[in-house]
LUMVO-175905 format. One record per residue (C-alpha): residue in one letter; x, y negated, z negated; residue number from 0. Coordinates in pm, 1 decimal, always signed. Layout:
   residuo          x          y          z   num
         A          X          Y          Z   NUM
...
This chain:
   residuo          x          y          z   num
         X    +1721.1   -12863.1   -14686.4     0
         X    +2043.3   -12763.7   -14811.1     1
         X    +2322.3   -12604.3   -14522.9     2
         X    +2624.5   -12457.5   -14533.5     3
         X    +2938.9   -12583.5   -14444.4     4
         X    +3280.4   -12532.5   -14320.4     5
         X    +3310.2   -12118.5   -14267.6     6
         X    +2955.9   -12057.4   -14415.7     7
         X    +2750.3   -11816.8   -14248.8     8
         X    +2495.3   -12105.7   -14107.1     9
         X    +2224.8   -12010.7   -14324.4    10
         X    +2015.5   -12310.2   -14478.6    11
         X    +1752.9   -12338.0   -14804.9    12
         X    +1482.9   -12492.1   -14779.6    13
         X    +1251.7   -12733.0   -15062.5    14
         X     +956.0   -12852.8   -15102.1    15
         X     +954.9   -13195.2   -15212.1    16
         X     +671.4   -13377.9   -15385.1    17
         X     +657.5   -13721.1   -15284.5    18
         X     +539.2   -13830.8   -15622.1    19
         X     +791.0   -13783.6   -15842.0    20
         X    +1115.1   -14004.5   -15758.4    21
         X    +1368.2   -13721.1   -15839.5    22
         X    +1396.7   -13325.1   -15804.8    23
         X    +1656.6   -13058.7   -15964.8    24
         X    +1813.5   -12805.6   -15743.8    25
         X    +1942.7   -12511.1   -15933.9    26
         X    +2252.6   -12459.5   -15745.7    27
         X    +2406.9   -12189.6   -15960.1    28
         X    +2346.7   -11909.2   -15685.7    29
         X    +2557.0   -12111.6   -15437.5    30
         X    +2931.7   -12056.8   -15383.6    31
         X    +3185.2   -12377.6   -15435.3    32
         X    +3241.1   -12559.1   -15120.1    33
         X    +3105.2   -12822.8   -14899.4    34
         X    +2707.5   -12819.1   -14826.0    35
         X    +2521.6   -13066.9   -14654.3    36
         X    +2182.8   -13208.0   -14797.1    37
         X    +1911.8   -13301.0   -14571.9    38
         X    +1578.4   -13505.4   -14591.5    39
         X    +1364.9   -13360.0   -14329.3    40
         X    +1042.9   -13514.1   -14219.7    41
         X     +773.0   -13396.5   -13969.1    42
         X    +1026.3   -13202.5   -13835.1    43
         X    +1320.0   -13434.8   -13814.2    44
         X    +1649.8   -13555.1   -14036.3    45
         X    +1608.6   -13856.8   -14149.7    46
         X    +1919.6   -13889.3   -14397.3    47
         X    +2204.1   -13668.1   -14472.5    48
         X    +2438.6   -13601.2   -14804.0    49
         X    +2720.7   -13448.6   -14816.9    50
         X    +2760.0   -13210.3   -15158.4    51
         X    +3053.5   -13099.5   -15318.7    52
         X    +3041.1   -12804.1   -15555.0    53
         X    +3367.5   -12693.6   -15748.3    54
């Protein structure tokens, strides 16, 4: 899950991940710079948090 930050509107993306492959590519390019926040959600629940800058 990728969220907004700091004077976004509070809308969030959401991805599917598959949990056999050890890395995945977000295309980002349709996202304003700023400060986003990007969450691993399980079952439901957050179960680590990123912070992502993009200039």
């Amino acid at each position: 899950m990728v969220i907004g930050q700091y004077g976004s509107d509070g809308t969030s993306n959401n991805y599917v991940l598959d949990t056999e492959s050890t890395q995945t590519i977000l295309n980002l390019s349709g996202y304003s710079n700023g400060f986003y926040t990007v969450a691993l959600v399980c079952d439901g629940t957050i179960v680590d948090a990123k912070t992502l800058i993009k200039q």
